[in-house]
RODO-2510 file (C-alpha; in nm, 4 decimals, decimal comma):
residues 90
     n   res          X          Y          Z
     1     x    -3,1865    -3,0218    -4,5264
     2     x    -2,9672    -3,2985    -4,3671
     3     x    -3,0128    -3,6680    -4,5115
     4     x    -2,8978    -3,9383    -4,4548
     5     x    -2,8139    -4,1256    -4,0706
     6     x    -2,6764    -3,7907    -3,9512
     7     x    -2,9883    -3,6020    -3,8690
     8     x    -3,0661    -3,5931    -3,5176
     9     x    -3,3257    -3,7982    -3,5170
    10     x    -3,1499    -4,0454    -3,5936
    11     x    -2,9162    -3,9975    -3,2778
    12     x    -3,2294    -3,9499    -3,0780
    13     x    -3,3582    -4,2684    -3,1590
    14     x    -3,0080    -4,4302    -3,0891
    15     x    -2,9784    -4,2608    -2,7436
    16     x    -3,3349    -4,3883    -2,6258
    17     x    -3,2651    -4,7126    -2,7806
    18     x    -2,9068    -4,7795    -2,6085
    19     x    -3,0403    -4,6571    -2,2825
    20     x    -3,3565    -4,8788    -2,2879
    21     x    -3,1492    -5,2237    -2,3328
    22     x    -2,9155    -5,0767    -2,0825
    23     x    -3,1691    -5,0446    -1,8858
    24     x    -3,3279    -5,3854    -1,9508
    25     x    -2,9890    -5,5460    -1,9236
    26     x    -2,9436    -5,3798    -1,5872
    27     x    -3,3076    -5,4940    -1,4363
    28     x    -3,1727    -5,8250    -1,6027
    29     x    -2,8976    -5,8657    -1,3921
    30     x    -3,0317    -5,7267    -1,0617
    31     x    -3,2753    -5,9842    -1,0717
    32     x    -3,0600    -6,3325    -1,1895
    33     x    -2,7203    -6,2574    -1,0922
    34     x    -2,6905    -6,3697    -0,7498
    35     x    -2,5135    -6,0506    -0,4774
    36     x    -2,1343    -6,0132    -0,5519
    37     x    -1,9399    -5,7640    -0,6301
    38     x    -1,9533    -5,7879    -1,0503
    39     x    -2,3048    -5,7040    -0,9642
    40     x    -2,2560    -5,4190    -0,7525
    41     x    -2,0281    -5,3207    -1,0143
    42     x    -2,2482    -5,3983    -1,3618
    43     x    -2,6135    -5,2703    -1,1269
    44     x    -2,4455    -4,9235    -0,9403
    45     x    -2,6660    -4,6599    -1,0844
    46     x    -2,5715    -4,2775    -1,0872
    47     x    -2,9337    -4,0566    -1,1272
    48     x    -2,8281    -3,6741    -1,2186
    49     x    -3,1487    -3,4847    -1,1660
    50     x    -3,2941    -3,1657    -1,3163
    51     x    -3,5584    -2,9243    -1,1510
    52     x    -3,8083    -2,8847    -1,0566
    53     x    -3,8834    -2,5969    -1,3141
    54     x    -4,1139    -2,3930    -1,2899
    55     x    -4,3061    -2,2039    -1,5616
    56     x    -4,6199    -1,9167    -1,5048
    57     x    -4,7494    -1,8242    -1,8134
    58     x    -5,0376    -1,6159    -1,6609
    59     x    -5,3016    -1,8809    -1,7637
    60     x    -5,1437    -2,1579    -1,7175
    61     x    -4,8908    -2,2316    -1,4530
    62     x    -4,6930    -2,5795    -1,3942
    63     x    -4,4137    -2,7405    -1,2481
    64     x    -4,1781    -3,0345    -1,3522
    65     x    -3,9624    -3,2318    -1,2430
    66     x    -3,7474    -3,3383    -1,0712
    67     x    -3,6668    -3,5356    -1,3732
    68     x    -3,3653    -3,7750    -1,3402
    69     x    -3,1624    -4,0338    -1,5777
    70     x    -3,0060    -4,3659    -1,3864
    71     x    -2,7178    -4,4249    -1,5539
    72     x    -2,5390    -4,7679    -1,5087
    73     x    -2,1852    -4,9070    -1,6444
    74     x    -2,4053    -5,1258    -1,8621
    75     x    -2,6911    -4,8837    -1,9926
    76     x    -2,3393    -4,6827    -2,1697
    77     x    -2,2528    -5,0472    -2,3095
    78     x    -2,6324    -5,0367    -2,4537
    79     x    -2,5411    -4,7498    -2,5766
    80     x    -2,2222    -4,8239    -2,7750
    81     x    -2,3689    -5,1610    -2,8890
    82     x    -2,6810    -4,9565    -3,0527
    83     x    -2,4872    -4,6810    -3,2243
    84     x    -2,2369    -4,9974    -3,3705
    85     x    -2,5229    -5,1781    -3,5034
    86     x    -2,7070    -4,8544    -3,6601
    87     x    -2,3963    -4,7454    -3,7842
    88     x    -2,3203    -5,0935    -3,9463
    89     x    -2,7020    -5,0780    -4,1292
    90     x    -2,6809    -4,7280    -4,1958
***
């Protein structure tokens, strides 16, 4: 069994935490920074989406999506500031 900071979960938890400041630091700036073009640049989102997927188990039958992921110039720099800083106490 894997030990130590390279099991997945701990990448998990440092993908969902780099994307989540990202994100906040992205809302952050929409909001303060006044309309120029460092915001367009820092606040230009790119949302891949997946599905919708559809499943039909004979019971039970559901559909989901379309999920989708905004992904900003500064929710990647969330994400390289929260592997540095698990790396560094791991």
């Amino acid at each position: 069994m894997a030990s130590g900071p390279h099991r997945p979960g701990f990448y998990i938890g440092v993908l969902i935490a780099g994307f989540l400041a990202g994100g906040f630091l992205t809302a952050f700036l929409q909001r303060w920074m006044p309309e120029s073009a460092a915001r367009a640049f820092f606040t230009t989102t790119v949302t891949p989406t997946f599905g919708p997927v559809s499943a039909n188990l004979l019971v039970l039958h559901f559909t989901l999506g379309p999920v989708g992921l905004n992904v900003s110039l500064l929710s990647l720099v969330g994400l390289v500031l929260a592997y540095l800083i698990a790396r560094s106490l791991f």
